[in-house]
Residue frames as qw, qx, qy, qz and C-alpha x, y, z in Angstrom:
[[0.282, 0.771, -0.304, -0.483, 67.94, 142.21, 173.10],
 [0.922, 0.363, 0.132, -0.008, 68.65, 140.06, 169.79],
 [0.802, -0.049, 0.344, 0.485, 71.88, 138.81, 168.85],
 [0.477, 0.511, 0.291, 0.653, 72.01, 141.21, 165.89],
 [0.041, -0.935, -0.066, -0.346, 71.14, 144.35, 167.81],
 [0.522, -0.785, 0.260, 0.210, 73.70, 143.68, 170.72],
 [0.594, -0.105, 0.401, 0.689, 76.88, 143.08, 168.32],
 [0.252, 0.793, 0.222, 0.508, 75.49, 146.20, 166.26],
 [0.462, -0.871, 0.082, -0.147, 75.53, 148.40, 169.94],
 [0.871, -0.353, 0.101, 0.327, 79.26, 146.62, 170.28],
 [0.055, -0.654, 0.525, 0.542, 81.32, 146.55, 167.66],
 [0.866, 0.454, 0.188, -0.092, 81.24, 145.49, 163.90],
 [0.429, -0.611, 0.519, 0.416, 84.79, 143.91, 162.43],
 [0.789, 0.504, 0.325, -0.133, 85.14, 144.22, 158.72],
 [0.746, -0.055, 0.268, 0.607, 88.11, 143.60, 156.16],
 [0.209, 0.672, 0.008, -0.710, 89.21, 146.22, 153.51],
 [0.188, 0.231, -0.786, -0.541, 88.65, 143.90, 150.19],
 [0.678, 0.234, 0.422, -0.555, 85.80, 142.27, 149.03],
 [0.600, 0.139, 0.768, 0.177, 85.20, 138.99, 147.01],
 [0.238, 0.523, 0.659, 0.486, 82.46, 140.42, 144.73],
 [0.068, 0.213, 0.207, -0.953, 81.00, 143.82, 144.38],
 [0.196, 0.627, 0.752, -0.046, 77.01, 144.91, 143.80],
 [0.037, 0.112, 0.013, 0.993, 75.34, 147.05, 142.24],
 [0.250, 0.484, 0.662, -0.515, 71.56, 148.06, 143.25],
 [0.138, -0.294, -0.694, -0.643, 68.67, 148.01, 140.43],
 [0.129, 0.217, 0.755, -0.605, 65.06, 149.54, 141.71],
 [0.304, -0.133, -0.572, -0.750, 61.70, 148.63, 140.42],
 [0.499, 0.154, 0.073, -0.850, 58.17, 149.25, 140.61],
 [0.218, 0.020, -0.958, -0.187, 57.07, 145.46, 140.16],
 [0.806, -0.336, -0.055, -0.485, 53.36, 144.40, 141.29],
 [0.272, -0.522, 0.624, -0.513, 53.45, 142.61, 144.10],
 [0.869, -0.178, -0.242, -0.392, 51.82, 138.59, 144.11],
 [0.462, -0.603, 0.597, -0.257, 51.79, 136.73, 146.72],
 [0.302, 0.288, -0.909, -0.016, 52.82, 132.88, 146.43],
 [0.738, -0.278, -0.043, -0.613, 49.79, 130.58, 147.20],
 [0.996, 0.001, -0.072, -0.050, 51.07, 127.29, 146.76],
 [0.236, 0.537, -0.725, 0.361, 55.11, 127.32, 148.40],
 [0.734, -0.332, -0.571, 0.157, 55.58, 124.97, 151.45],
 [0.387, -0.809, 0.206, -0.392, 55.46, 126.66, 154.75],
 [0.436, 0.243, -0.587, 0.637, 58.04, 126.54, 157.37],
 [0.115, -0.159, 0.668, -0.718, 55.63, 127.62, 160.36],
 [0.176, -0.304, -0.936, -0.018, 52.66, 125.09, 159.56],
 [0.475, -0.681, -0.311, -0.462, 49.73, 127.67, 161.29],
 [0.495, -0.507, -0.532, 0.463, 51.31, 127.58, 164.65],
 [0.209, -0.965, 0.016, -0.160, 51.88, 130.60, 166.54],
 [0.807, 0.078, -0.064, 0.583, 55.75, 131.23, 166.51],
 [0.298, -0.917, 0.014, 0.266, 58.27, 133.77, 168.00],
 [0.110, 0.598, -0.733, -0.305, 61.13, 132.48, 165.94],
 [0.877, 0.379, 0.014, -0.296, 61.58, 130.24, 163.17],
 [0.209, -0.618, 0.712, 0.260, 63.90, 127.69, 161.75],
 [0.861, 0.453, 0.155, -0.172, 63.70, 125.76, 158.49],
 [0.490, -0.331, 0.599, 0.540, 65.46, 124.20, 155.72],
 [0.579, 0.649, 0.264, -0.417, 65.15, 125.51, 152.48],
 [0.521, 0.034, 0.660, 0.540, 66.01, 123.69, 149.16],
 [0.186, 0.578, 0.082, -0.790, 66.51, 125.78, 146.61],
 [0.724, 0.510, 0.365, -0.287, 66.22, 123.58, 143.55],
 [0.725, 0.578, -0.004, 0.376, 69.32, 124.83, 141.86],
 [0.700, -0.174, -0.180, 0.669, 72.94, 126.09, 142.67],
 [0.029, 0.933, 0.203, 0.297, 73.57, 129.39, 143.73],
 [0.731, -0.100, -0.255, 0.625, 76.69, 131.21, 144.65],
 [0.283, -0.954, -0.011, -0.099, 77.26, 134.02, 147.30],
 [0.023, 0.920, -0.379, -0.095, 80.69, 135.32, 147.09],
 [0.258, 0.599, -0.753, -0.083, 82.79, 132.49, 147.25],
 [0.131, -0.062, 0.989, -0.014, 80.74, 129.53, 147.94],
 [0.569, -0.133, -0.460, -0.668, 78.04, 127.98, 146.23],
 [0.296, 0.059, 0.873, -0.383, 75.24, 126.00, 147.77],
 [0.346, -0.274, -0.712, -0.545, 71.62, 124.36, 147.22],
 [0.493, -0.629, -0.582, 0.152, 70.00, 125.19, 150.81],
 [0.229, -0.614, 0.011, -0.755, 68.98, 128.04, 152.72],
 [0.411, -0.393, -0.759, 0.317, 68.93, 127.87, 156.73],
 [0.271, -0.681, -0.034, -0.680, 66.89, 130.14, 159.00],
 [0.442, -0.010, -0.708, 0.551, 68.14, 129.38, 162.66],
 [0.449, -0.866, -0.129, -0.177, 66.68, 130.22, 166.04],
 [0.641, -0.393, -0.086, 0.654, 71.12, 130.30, 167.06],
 [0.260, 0.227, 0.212, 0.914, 71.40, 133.63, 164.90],
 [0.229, 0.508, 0.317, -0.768, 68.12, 136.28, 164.53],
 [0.581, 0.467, 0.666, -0.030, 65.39, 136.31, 162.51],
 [0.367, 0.891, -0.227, -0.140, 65.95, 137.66, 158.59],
 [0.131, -0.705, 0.675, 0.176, 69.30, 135.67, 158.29],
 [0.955, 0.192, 0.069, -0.214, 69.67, 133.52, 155.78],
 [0.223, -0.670, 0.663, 0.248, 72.92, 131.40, 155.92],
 [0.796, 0.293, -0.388, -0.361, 74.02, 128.58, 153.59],
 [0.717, -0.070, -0.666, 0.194, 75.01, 126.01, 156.17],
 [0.766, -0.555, -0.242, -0.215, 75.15, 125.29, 159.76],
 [0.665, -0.621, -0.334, 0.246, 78.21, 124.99, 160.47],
 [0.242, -0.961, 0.094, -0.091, 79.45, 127.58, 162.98],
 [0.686, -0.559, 0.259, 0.387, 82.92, 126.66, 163.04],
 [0.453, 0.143, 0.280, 0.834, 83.72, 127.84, 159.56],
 [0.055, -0.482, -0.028, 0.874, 83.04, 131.43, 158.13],
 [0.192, 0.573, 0.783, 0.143, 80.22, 132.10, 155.88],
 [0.126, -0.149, -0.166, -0.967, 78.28, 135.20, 153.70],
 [0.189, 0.501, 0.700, -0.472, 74.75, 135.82, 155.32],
 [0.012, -0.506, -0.498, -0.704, 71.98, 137.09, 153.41],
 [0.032, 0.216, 0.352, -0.910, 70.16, 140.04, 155.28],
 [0.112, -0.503, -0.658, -0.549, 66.86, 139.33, 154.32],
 [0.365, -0.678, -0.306, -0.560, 65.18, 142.15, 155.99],
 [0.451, 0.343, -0.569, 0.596, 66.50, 142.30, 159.29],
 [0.383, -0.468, 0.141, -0.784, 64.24, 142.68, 162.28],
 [0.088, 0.107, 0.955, -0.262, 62.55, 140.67, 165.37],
 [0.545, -0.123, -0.371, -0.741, 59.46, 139.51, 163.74],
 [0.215, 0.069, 0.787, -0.574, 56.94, 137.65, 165.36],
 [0.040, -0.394, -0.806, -0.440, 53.94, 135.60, 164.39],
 [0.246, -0.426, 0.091, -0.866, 50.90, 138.90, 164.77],
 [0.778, -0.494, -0.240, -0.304, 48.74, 135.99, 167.39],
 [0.765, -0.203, -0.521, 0.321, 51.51, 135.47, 169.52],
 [0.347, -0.718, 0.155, -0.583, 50.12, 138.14, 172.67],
 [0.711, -0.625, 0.260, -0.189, 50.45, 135.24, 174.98],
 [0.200, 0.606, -0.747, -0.189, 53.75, 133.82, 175.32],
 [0.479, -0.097, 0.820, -0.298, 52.03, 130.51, 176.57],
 [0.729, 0.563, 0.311, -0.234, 50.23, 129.91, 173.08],
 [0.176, 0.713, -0.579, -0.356, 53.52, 129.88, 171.46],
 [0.203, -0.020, 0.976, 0.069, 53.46, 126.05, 169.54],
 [0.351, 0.289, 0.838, -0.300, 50.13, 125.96, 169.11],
 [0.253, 0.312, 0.717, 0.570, 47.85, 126.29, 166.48],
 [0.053, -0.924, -0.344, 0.157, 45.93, 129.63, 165.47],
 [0.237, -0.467, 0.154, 0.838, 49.03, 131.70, 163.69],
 [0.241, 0.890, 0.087, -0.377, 48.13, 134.89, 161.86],
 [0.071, -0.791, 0.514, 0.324, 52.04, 135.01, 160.26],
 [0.922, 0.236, 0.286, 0.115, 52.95, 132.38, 157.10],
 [0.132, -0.697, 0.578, 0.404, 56.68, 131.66, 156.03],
 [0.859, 0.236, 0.453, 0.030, 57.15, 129.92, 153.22],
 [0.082, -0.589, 0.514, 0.618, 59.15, 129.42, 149.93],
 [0.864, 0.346, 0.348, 0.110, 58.73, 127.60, 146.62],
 [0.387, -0.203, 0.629, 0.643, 60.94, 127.46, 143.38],
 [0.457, 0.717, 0.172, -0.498, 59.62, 128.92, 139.84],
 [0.344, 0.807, -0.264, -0.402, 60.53, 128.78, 136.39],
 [0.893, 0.406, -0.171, 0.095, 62.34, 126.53, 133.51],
 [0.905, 0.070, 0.006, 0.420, 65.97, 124.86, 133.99],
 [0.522, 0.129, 0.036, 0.842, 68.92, 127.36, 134.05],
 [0.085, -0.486, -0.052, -0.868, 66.26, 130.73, 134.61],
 [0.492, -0.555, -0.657, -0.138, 64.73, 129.45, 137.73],
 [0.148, -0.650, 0.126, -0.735, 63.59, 131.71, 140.91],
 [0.398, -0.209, -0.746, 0.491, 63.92, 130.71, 144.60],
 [0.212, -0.486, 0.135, -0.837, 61.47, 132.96, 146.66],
 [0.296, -0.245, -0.775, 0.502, 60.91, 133.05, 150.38],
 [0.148, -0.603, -0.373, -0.690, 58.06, 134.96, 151.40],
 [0.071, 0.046, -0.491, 0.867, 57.17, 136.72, 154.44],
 [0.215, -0.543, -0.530, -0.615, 53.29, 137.04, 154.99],
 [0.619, -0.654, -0.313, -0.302, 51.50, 139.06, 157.44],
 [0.678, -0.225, -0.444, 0.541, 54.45, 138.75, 159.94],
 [0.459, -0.847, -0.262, -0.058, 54.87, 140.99, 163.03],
 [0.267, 0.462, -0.579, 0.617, 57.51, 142.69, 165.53],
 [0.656, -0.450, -0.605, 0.037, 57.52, 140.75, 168.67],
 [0.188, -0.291, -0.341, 0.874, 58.60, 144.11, 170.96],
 [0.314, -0.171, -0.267, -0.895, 55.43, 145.74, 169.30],
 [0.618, -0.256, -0.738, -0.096, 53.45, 142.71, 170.18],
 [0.518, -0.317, -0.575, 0.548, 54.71, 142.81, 174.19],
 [0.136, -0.163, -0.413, 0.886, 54.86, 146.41, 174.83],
 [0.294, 0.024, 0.284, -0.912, 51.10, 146.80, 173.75],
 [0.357, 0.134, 0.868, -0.318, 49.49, 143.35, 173.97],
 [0.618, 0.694, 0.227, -0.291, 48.37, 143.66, 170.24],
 [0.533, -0.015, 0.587, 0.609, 49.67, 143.32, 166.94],
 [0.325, 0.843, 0.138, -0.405, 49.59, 146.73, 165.05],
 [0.241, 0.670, -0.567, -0.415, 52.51, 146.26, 162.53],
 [0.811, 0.052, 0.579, 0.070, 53.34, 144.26, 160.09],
 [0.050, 0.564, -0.666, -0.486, 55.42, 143.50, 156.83],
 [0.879, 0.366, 0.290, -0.100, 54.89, 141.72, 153.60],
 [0.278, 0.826, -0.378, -0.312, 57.58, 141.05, 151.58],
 [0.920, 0.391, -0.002, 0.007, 59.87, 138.42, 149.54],
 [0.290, -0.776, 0.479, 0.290, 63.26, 137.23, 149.03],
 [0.877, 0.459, 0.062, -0.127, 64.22, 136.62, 145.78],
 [0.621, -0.257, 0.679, 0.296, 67.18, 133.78, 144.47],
 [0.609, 0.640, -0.250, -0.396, 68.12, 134.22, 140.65],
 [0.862, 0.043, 0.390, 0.322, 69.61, 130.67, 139.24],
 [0.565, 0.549, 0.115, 0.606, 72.73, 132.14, 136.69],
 [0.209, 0.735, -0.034, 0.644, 72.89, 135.43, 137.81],
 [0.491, -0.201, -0.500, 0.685, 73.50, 134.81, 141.44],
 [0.195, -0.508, -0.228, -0.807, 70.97, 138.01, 141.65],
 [0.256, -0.362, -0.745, 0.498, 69.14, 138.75, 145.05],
 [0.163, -0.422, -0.345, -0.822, 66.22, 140.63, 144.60],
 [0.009, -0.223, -0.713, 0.664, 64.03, 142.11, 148.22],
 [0.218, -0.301, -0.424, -0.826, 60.47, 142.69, 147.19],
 [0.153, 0.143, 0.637, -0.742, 57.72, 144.40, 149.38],
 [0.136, -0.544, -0.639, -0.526, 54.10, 144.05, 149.22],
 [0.284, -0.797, -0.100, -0.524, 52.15, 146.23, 151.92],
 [0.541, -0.015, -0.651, 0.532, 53.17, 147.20, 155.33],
 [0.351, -0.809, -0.267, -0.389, 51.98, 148.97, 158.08],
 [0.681, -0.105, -0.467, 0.554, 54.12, 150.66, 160.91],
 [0.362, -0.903, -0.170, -0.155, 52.52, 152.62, 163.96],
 [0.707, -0.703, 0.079, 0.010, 55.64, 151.69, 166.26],
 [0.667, 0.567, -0.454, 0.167, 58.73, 152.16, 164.91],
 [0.269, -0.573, 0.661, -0.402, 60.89, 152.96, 168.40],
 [0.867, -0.102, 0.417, -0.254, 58.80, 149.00, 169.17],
 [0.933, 0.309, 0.145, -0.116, 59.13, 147.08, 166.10],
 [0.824, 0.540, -0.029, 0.169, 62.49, 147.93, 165.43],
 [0.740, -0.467, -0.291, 0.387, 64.09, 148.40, 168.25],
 [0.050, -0.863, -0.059, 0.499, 64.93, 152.48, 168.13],
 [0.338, -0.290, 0.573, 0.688, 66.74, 151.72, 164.91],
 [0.380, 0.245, -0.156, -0.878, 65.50, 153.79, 161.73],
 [0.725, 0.190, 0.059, -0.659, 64.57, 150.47, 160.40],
 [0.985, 0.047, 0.095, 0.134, 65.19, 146.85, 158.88],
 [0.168, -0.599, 0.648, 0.439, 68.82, 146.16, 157.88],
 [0.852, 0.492, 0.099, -0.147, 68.51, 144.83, 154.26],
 [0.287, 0.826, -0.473, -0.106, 71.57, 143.75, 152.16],
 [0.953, 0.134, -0.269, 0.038, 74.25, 141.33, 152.76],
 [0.583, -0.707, 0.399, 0.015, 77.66, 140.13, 154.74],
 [0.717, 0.401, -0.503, -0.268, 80.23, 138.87, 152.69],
 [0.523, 0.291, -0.747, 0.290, 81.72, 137.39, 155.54],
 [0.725, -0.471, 0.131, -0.485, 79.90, 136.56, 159.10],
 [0.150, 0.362, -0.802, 0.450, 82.55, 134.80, 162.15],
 [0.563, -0.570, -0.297, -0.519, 80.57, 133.12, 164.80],
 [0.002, -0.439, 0.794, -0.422, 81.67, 132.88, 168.22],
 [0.816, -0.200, -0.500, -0.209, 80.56, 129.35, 169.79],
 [0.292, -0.418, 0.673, -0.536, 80.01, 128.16, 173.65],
 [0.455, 0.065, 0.855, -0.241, 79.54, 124.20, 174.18],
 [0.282, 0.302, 0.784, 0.463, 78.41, 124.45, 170.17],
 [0.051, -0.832, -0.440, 0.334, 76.08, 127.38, 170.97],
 [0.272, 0.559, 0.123, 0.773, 76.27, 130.53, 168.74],
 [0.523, -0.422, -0.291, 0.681, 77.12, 133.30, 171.36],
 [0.210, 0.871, 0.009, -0.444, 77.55, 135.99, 168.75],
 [0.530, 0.754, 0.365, 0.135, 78.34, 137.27, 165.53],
 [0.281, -0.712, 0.205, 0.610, 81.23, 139.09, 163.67],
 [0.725, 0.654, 0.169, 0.134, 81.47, 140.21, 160.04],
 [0.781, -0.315, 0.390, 0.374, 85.01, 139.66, 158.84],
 [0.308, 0.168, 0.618, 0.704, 84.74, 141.24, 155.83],
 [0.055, 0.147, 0.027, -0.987, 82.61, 144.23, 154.21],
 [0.185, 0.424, 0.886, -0.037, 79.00, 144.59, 153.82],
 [0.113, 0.320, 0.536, 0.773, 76.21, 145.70, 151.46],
 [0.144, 0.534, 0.678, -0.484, 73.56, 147.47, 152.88],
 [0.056, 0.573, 0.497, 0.649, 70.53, 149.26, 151.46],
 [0.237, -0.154, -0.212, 0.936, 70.05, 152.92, 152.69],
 [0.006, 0.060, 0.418, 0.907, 68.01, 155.66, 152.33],
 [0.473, 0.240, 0.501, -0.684, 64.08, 155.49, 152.41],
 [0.546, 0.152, 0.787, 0.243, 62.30, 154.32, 149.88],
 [0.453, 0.884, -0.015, -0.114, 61.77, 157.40, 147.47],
 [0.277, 0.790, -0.522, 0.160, 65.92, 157.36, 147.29],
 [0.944, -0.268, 0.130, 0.141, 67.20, 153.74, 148.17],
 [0.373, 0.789, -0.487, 0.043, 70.70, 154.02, 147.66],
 [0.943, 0.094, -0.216, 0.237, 73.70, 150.87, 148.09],
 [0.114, -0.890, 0.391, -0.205, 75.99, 151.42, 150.42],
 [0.908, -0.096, -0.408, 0.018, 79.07, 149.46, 151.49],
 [0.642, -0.757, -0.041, -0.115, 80.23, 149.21, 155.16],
 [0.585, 0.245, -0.607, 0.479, 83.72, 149.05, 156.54],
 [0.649, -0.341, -0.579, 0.357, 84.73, 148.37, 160.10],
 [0.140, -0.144, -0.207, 0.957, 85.54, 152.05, 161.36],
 [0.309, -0.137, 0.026, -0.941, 82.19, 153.66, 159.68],
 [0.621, -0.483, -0.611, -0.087, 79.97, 150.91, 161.66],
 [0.608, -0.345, -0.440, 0.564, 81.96, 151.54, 164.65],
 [0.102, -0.069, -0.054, 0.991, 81.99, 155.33, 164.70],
 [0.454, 0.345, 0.306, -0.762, 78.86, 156.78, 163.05],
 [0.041, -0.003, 0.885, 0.464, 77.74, 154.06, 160.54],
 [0.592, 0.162, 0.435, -0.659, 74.62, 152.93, 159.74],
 [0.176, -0.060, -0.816, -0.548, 73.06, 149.84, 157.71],
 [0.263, 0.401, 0.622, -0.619, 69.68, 150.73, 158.71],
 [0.039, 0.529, 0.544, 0.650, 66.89, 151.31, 155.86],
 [0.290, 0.104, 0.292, -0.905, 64.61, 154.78, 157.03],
 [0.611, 0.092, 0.368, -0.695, 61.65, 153.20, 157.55],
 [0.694, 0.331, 0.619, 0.159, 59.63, 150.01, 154.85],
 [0.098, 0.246, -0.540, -0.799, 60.07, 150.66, 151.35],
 [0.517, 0.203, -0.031, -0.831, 56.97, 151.22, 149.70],
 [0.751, -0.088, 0.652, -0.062, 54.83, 148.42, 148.54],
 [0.925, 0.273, 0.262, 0.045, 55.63, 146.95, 145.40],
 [0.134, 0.870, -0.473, -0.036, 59.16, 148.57, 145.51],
 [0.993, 0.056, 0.086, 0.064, 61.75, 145.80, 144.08],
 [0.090, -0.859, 0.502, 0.045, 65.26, 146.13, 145.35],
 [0.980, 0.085, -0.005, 0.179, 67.71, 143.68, 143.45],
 [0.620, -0.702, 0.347, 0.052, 71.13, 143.03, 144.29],
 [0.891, 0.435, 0.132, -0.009, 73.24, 142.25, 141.63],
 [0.593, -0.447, 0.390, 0.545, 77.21, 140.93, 141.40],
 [0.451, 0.881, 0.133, 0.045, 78.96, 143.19, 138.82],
 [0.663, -0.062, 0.059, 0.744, 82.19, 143.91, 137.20],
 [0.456, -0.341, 0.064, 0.820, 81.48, 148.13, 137.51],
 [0.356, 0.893, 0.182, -0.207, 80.80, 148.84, 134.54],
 [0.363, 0.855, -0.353, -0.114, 84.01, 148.84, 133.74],
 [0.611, 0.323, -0.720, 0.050, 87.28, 146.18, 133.08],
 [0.871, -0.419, -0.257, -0.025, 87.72, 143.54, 135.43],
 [0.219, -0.954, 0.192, -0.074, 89.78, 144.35, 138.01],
 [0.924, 0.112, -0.194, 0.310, 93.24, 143.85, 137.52],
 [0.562, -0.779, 0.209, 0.182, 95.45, 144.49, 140.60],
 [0.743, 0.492, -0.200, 0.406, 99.15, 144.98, 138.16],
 [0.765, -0.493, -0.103, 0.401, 102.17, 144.69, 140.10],
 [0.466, 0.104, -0.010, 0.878, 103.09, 148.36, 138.61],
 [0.287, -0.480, 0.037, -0.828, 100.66, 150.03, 140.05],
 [0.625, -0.300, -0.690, 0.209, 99.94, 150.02, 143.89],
 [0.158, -0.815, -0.006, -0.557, 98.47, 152.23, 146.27],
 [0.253, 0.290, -0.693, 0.610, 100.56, 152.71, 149.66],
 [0.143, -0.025, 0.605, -0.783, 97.90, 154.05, 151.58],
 [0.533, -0.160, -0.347, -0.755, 94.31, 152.47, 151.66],
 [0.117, 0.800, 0.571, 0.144, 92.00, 152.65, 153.00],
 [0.254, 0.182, -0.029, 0.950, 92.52, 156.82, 152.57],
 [0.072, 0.632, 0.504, -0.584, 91.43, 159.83, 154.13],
 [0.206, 0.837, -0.028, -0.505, 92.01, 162.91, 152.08],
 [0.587, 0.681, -0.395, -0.189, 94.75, 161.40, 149.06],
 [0.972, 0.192, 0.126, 0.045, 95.63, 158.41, 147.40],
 [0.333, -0.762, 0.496, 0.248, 99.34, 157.69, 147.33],
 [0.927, 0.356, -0.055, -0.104, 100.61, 155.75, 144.11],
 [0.403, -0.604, 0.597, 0.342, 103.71, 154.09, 143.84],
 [0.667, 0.726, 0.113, -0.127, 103.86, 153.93, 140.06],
 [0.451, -0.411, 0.509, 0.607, 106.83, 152.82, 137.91],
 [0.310, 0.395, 0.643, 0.578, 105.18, 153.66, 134.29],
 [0.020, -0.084, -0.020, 0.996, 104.28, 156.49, 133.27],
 [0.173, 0.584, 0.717, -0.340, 100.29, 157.53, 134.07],
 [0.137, 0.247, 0.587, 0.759, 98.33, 159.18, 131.28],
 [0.324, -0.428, -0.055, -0.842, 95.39, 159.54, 132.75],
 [0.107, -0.012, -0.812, 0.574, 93.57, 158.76, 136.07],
 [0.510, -0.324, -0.522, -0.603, 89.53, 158.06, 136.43],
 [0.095, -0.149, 0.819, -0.545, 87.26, 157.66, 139.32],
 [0.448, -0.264, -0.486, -0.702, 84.10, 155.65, 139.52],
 [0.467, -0.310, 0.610, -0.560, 81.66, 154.35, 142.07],
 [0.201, -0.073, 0.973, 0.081, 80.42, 150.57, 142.23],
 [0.629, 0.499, 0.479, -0.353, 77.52, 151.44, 140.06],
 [0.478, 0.230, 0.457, 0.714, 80.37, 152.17, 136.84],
 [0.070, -0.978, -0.185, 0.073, 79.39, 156.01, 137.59],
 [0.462, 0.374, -0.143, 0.791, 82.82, 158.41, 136.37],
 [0.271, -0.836, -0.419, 0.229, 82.70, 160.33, 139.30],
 [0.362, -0.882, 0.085, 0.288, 86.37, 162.35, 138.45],
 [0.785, 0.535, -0.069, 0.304, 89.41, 162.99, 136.04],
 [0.364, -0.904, 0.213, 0.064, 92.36, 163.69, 137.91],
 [0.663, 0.626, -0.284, 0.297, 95.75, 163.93, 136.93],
 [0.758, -0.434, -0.305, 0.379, 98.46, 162.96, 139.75],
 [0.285, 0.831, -0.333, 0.342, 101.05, 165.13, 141.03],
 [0.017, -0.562, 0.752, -0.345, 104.07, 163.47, 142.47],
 [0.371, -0.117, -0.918, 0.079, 101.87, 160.15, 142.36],
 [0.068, 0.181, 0.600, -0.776, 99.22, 162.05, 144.79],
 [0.141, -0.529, -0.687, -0.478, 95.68, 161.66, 144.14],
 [0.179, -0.007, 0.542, -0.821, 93.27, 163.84, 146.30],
 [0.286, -0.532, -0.777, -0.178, 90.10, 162.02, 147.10],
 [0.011, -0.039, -0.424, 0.905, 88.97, 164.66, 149.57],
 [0.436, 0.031, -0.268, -0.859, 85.72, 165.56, 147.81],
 [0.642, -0.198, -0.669, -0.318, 84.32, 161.95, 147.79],
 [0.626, -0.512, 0.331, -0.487, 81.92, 160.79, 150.69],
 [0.349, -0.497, 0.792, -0.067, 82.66, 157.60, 152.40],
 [0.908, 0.250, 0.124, -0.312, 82.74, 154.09, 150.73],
 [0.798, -0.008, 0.571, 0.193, 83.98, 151.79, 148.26],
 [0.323, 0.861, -0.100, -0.379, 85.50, 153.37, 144.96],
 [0.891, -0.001, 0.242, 0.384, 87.64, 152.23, 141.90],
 [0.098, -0.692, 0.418, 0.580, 90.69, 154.25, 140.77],
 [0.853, 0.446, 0.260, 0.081, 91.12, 153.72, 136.75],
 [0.490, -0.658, 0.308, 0.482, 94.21, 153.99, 135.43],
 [0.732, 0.679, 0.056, -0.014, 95.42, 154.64, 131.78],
 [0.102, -0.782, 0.557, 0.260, 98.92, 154.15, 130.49],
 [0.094, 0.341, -0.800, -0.484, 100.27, 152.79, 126.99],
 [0.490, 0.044, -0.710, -0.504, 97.40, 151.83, 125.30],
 [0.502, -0.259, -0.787, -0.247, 95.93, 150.03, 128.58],
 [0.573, -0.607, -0.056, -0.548, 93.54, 150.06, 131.86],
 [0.456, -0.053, -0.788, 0.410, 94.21, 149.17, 135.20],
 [0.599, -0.644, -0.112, -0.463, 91.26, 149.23, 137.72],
 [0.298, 0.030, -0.772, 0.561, 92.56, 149.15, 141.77],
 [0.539, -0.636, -0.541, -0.106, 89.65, 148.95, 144.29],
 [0.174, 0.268, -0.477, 0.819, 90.28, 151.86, 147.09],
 [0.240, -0.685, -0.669, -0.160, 88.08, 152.60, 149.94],
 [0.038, 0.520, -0.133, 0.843, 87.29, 156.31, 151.49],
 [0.296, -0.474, -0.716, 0.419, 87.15, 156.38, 155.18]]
């Protein structure tokens, strides 16, 4: 079993605050593949992969920028981190999440060698200051599909797209085919797409060991008629979570990822308004020394989900399902957004 699936089956440790927040954008984009990027598995036949990948221009995932992309064989394939080392803490990109596998590699004794079916690769697009990083995926496999029936019947096409400026992450699919799900994806509904803002690593003699996210994560949900952004805390991983996608999303279905203030003011945490209890089950406790006019809920797309008017400084979130949520506050003439999260 892969690194990522046995610390999923464990346990998953995540904070209750986040750096940056996302919202999800989905479009209907033709699909083209990249002819001319530089490959990372050369034609061999490969079971895992590991590359470096300049991106051409700075890019910043929650709270650190880089200019390189790694794909390790110490982690699991689909993880893209922005450095090596394992002794500090670090956001992961979830590109697609799964054990892929080049589709010619039936014998494991032809692994190295030349004759692969499966092409990674990446290039860089576009002018100064608008430019695109994409990693492509072509043709690639699921190496438990592979083994348990000495063929390659699935496969995935798809893309991982790097916006220069907008710090954007965009997941785009081009066809896919999947007989074997229970195989390819190890009984889970399907890839894990999205992101970690934070990812621990435990190390033996310099060896990654496993994996712990330290902090909350984005996932994409849903299927791919109704993709929906979800974001993870430590109890609803550990209990019944899920950052599974239900099954591929369709081809040319273009899921982008995109840091955001809401929809509504930046968030300013004021040291007269402060919530006792959060994360909450059923109601939000304020401890409020000004007087509160009015009281707004939205979700991290800048959706009003609620007007609600305290009593005795008690909100009641009851109604909302679990997540990430912002409480808006009104009083004399100004706004105060506090980040809360429903367990």
């Amino acid at each position: 079993m892969s690194k990522f699936y046995r610390f999923l089956s464990a346990f998953l440790v995540l904070g209750c605050v986040v750096n940056a927040q996302y919202t999800l954008t989905v479009e209907d984009t033709p699909y083209e593949e990249i002819t001319n990027g530089t490959s990372i598995t050369n034609g061999i036949i490969w079971q895992e992969i590991q590359g470096e990948l300049p991106l051409g221009f700075d890019f910043t995932l929650e709270d650190i920028t880089f200019n390189t992309l790694y794909v390790t064989t110490s982690t699991t394939e689909g993880l893209l981190l922005p450095t090596l080392d394992f002794s500090q803490n670090m956001p992961v990109i979830c590109a697609v999440v799964a054990e892929f596998a080049d589709r010619n590699a039936i014998d494991f004794d032809s692994l190295g060698e030349e004759g692969g079916l499966s092409d990674v690769s990446y290039t860089t697009i576009g002018e100064p200051g608008e430019r695109i990083f994409i990693l492509q995926y072509k043709n690639v496999g699921f190496e438990d599909e592979i083994w348990d029936n000495d063929s390659s019947n699935d496969f995935m096409n798809f893309q991982i797209w790097l916006y220069e400026g907008s710090n954007k992450i965009a997941y785009h699919f081009g066809s896919s085919e999947i007989n074997y799900p229970d195989s390819s994806f190890w009984g889970v509904p399907g890839p894990s797409i999205g992101l970690f803002s934070e990812l621990q690593f435990e190390l033996e003699n310099n060896y990654v060991v496993d994996f712990y996210p330290m902090d909350n994560g984005y996932f994409i949900l849903g299927d791919s008629d109704n993709p929906i952004l979800s974001v993870q805390t430590d109890e609803e991983i550990m209990g019944v979570g899920d950052i599974f996608f239900t099954g591929v999303p369709a081809e040319h279905k273009k899921l982008i990822l995109e840091p955001s203030n809401l929809g509504v003011n930046d968030l300013i945490i004021s040291q007269s308004y402060k919530l006792k209890n959060n994360p909450v089950h059923n109601s939000l406790q304020l401890n409020s020394i000004e007087r509160i006019e009015k009281i707004e809920i939205y979700d991290l797309n800048g959706r009003r989900l609620k007007s609600v008017m305290p009593s005795n400084n008690i909100i009641p979130v009851e109604f909302l399902q679990k997540g990430m949520y912002v409480l808006k506050l009104y009083s004399d003439n100004k706004e105060f957004n506090i980040k809360f999260i429903k367990k």
